[in-house]
N, C-alpha and C positions, 0 to 999 in steps of 0.2 A: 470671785474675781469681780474688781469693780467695773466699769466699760462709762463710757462718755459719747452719748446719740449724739449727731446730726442737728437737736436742738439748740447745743451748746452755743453760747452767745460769745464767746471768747473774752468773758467779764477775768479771767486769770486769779478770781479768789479764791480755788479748788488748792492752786500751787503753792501760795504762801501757805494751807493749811495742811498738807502732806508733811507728814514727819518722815517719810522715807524717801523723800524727791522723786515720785514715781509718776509726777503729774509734770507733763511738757507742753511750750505751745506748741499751735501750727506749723508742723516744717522746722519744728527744732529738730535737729538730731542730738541722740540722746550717747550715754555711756552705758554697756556693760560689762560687766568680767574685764576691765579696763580698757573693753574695746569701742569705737566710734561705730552707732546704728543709725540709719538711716531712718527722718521722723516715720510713725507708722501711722499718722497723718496732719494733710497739708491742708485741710478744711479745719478743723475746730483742734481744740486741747487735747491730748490724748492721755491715756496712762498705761504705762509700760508694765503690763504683766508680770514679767518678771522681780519689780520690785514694789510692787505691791500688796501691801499685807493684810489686807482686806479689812482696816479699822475704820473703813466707814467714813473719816473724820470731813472727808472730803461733801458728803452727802448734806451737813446740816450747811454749808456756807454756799451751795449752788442755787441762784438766784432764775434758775429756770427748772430745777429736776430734770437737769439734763445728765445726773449721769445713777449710775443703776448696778445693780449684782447682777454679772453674768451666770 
């Protein structure tokens, strides 16, 4: 599972490069199972576990290594 530290700059280039939209900003709330979730956070970008499919793709365009395999 991928996960996004604390370090995160909120540069938003993780988002464009998710092919499964599993990368949200700050305080976005997100969708699953058709349902409205509350962001699971209001500090930096987050990625939604649930739709995450661990291809990494997010990892080469992060301009801090902010975010990591859980």
């Amino acid at each position: 599972m991928m996960f996004i530290t604390e370090e995160c700059i909120n540069c938003a280039a993780c988002l464009d490069e998710c092919e499964n939209d599993a990368i949200y900003n700050a305080g976005e709330d997100y969708v699953l199972s058709g349902e409205s979730k509350t962001a699971l956070s209001d500090e930096h970008t987050y990625i939604v576990p649930e739709l995450c499919n661990d291809c990494k793709s997010c990892l080469d365009v992060c301009a801090v290594d902010a975010i990591v395999e859980k």
